[in-house]
RODO-2510 file (C-alpha; in nm, 4 decimals, decimal comma):
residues 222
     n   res          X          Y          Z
     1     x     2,4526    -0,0283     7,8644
     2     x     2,4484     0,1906     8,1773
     3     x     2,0970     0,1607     8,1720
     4     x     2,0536    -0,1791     8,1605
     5     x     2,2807    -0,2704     8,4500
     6     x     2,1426     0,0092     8,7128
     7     x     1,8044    -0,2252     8,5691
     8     x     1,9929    -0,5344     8,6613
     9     x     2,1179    -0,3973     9,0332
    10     x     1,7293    -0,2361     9,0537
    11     x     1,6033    -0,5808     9,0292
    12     x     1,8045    -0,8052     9,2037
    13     x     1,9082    -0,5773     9,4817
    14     x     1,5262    -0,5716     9,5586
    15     x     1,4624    -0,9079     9,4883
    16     x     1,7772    -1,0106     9,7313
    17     x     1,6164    -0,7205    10,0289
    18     x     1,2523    -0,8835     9,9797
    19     x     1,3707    -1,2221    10,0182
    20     x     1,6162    -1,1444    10,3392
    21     x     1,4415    -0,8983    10,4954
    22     x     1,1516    -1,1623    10,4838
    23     x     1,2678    -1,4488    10,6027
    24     x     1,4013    -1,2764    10,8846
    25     x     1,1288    -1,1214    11,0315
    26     x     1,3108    -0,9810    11,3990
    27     x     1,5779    -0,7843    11,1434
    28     x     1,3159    -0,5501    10,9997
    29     x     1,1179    -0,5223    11,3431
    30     x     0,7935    -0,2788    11,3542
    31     x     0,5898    -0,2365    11,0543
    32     x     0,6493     0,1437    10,9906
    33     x     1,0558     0,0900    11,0134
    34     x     0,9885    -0,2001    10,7212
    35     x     0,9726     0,0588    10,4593
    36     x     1,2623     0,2388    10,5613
    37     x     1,4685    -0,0168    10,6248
    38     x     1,3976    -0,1937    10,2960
    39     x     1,4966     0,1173    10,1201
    40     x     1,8008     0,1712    10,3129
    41     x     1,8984    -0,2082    10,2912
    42     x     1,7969    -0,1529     9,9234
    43     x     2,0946     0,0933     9,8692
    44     x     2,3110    -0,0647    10,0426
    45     x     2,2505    -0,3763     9,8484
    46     x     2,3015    -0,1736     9,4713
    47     x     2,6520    -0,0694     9,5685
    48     x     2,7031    -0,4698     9,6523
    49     x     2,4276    -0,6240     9,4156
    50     x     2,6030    -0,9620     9,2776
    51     x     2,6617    -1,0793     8,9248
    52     x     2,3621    -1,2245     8,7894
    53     x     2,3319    -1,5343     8,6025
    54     x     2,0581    -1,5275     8,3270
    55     x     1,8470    -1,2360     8,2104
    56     x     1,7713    -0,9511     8,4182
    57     x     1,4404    -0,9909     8,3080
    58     x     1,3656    -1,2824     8,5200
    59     x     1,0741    -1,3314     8,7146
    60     x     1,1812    -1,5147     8,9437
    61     x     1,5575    -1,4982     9,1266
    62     x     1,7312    -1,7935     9,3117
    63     x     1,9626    -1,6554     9,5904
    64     x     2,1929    -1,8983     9,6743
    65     x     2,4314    -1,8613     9,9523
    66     x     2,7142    -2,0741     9,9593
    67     x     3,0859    -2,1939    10,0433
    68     x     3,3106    -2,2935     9,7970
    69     x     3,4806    -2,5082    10,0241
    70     x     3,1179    -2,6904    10,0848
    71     x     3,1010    -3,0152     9,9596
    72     x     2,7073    -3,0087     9,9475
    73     x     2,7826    -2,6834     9,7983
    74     x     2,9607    -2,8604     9,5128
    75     x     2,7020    -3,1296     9,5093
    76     x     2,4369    -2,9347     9,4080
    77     x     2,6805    -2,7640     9,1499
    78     x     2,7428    -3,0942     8,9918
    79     x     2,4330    -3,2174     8,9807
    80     x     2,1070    -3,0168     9,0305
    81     x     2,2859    -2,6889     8,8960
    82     x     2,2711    -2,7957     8,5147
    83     x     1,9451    -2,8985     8,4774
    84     x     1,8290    -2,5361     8,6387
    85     x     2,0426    -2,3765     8,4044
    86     x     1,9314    -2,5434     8,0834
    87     x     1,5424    -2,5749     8,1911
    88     x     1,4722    -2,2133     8,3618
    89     x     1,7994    -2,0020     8,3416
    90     x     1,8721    -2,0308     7,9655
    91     x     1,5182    -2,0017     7,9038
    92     x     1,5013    -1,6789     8,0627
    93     x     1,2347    -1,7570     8,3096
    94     x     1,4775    -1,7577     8,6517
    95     x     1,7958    -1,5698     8,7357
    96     x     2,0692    -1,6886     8,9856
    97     x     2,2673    -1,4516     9,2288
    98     x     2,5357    -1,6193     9,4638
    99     x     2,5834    -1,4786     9,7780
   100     x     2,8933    -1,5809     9,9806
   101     x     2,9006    -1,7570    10,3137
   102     x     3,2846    -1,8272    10,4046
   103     x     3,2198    -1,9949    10,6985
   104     x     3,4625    -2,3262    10,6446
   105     x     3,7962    -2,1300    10,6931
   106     x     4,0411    -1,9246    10,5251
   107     x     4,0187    -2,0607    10,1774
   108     x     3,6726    -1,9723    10,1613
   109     x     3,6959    -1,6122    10,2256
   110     x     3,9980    -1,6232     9,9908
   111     x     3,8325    -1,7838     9,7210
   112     x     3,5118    -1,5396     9,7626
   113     x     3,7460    -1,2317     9,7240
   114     x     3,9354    -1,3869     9,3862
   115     x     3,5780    -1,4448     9,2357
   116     x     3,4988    -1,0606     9,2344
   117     x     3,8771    -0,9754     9,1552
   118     x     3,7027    -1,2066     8,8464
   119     x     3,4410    -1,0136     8,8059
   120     x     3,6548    -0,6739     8,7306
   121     x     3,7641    -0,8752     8,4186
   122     x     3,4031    -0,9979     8,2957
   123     x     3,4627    -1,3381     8,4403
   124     x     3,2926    -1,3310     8,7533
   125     x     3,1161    -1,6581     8,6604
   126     x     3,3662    -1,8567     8,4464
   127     x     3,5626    -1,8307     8,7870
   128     x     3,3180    -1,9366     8,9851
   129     x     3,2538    -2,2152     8,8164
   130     x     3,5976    -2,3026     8,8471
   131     x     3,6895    -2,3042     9,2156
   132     x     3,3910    -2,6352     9,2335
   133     x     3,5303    -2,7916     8,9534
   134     x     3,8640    -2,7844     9,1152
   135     x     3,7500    -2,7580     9,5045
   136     x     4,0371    -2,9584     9,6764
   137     x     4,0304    -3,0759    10,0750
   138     x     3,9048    -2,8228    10,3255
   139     x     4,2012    -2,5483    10,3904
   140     x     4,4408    -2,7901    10,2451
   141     x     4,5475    -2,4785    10,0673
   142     x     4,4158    -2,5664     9,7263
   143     x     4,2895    -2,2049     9,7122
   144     x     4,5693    -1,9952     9,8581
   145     x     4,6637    -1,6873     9,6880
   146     x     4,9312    -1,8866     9,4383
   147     x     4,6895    -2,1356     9,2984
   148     x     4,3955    -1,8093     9,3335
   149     x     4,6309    -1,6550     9,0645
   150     x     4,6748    -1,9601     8,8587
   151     x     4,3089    -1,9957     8,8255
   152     x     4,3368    -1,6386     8,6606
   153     x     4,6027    -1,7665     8,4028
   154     x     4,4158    -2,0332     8,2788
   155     x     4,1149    -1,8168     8,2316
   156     x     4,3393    -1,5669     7,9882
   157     x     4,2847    -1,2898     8,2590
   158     x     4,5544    -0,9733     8,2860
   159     x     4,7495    -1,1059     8,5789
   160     x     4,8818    -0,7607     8,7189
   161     x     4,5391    -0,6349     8,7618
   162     x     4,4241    -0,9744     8,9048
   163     x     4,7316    -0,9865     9,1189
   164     x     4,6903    -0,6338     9,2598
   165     x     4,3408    -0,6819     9,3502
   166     x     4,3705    -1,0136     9,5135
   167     x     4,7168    -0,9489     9,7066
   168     x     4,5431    -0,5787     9,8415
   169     x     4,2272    -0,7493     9,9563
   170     x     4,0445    -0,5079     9,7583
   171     x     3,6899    -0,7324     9,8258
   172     x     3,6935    -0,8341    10,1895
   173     x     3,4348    -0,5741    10,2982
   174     x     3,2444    -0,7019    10,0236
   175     x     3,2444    -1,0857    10,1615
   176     x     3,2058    -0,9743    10,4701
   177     x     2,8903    -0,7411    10,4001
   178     x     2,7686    -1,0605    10,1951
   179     x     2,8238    -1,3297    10,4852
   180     x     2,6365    -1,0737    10,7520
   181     x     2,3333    -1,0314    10,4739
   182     x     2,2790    -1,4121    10,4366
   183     x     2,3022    -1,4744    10,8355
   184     x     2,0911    -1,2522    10,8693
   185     x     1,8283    -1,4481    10,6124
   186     x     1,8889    -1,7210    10,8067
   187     x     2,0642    -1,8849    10,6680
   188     x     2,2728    -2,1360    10,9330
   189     x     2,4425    -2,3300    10,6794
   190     x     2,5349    -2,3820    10,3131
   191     x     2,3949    -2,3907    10,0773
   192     x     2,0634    -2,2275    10,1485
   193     x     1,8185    -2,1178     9,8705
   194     x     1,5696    -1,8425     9,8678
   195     x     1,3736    -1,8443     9,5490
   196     x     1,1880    -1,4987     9,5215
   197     x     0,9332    -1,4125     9,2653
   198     x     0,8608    -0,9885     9,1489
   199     x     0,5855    -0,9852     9,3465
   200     x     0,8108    -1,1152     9,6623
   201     x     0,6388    -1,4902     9,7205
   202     x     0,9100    -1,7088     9,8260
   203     x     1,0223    -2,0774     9,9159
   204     x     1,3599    -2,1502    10,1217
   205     x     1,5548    -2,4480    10,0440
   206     x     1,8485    -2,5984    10,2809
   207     x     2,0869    -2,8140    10,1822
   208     x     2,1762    -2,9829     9,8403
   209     x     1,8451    -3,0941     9,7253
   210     x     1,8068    -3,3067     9,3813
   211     x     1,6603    -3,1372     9,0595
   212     x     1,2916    -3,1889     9,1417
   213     x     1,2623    -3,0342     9,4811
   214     x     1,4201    -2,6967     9,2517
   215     x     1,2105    -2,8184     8,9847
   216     x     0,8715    -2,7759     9,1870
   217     x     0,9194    -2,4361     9,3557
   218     x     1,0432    -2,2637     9,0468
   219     x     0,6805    -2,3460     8,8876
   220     x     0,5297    -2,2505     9,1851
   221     x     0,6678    -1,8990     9,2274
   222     x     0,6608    -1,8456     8,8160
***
């Protein structure tokens, strides 16, 4: 088991540096500081590597970076989401990573932190999935800390544990160090896509695209 997630961080951490450090071309700068700076990124990114949705096997990764406070966020969710899931994720061809981007206020960032306090329990993506199914009005406070922990309950997690970790910011580093690596892709706005192959060909996507526009880079980069 230890094995096969140091694989899992291998992978994706590399597939996430590739796909950053690419489409960012003025963040790597001269061609003999790539390689060290990809390596060093590289490490950086396997202490922070995100859960990964599908097999680690994967050819190809989707790195989406997102809001859950967006509302084209929660678009795509809805409707795009599913039919990647069920036509490339289940299948085993494409992985997802998410990579936060809490730029819409204080619930974001709130939100971001709970879904790793998640993850201690197993559950990163059950709760994930829950803050868009229940996403309420921008900073209305439908994700402050109270409702945060009530999330928890309903997904059968040990509260004190959840509690602690929420109420001591244990993650904010973490969302931080996640918003700086996807503004530094480029990306301006949520959600953005970069779809990465193992050989490092990618396609960006912005913005909340239907099924097809997925549909057609996925094949392209398998």
């Amino acid at each position: 088991m230890a094995d096969k997630k140091k694989a899992i961080v291998a992978i994706v951490g590399i597939a996430i540096v590739v796909a950053l450090a690419a489409s960012f071309s003025s963040y790597i700068g001269q061609v003999e500081q790539k390689t060290q700076s990809i390596e060093t990124e590289s490490q950086i990114l396997s202490m922070n590597v995100p859960p990964v949705l599908g097999s680690e096997y994967a050819s190809v990764t989707i790195i989406e970076m997102g809001d859950y406070q967006c509302e084209m966020c929660k678009r795509w969710y809805d409707d795009t989401r599913p039919k990647i899931i069920e036509n490339f994720i289940d299948t085993g061809k494409v992985n997802l990573v998410f990579i936060d981007l809490p730029i819409l206020g204080p619930d974001s960032h709130i939100a971001a932190e709970a879904t790793y306090c998640a993850n201690d329990q197993d559950k990163y993506w059950d709760y994930h999935a829950t803050l868009y199914d229940y996403q309420g009005h921008m900073n209305s406070g439908w994700a402050n800390s109270d409702r945060l922990k009530a999330f928890a309950f309903n997904l059968d997690m040990n509260m004190d544990e959840f509690e602690e970790c929420l109420d001591s910011s244990k993650y904010e580093e973490r969302i931080e160090f996640n918003a700086k690596k996807a503004k530094s892709g480029g990306a301006n706005s949520t959600p953005t896509f970069i779809i990465v192959n193992s050989v490092g060909d990618q396609q960006k996507i912005i913005g909340a695209h239907p099924y097809s526009v997925f549909e057609t880079a996925l094949n392209a980069l398998l």
